[in-house]
C-alpha positions in Angstrom: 63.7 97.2 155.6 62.6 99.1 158.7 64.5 100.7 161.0 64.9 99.5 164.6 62.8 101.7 167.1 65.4 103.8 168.8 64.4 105.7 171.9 65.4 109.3 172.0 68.0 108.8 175.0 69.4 106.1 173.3 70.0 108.5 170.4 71.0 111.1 172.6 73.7 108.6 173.9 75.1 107.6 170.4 75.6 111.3 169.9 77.8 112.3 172.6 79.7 108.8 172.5 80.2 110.5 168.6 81.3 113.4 169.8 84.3 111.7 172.3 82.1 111.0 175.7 83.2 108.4 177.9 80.7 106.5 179.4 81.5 108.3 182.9 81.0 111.6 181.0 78.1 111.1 179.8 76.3 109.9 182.9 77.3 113.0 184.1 76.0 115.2 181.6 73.2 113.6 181.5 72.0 112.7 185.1 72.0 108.8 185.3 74.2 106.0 186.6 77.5 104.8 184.4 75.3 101.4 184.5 72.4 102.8 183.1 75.0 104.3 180.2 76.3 101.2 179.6 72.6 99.1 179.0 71.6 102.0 176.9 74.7 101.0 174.6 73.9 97.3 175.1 70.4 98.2 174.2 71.7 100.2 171.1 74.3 97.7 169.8 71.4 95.0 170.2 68.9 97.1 168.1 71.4 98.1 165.5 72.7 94.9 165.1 76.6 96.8 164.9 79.8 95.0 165.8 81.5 98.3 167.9 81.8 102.2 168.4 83.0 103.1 165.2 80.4 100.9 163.6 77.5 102.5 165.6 78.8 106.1 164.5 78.9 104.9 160.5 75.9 103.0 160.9 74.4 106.4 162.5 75.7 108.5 160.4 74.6 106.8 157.4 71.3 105.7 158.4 70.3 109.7 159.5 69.6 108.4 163.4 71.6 111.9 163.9 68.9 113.9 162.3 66.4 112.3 164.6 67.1 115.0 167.1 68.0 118.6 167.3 71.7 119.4 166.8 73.7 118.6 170.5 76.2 121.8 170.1 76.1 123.7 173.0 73.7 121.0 174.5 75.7 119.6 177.3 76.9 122.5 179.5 77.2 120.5 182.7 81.2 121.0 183.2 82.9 117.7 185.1 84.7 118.4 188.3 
């Protein structure tokens, strides 16, 4: 079975919301409206075919989407006010 064509933002996004991002935090970090955040999840869940968070996270986990990009530590420096 193929995997679903995930865009690297979109698998940027599933790793923060992994490592404990809100949805306002991560439009932050990342430049982008808390709407655009939340139809890049839509857009996820859709692909993935997952039923919630912690699903997404397994299902990421398991499925190596993680390894898809270069480790985030120390990525997101932008500090919320």
């Amino acid at each position: 079975m193929q995997q679903p064509e995930v865009t690297p933002r979109e698998i940027e996004i599933v790793k923060m919301i992994a490592e404990g991002y809100n949805s306002r935090e991560i439009s932050f970090q990342l430049f982008i409206s808390e709407h655009t955040v939340h139809t890049h999840r839509r857009n996820i869940v859709r692909k993935l075919g997952v039923r919630n968070v912690a699903h997404l996270v397994h299902y990421s986990w398991k499925n190596g989407l993680f390894n898809t990009i270069s480790k985030s530590a120390g990525t997101y420096q932008h500090q919320m006010a």
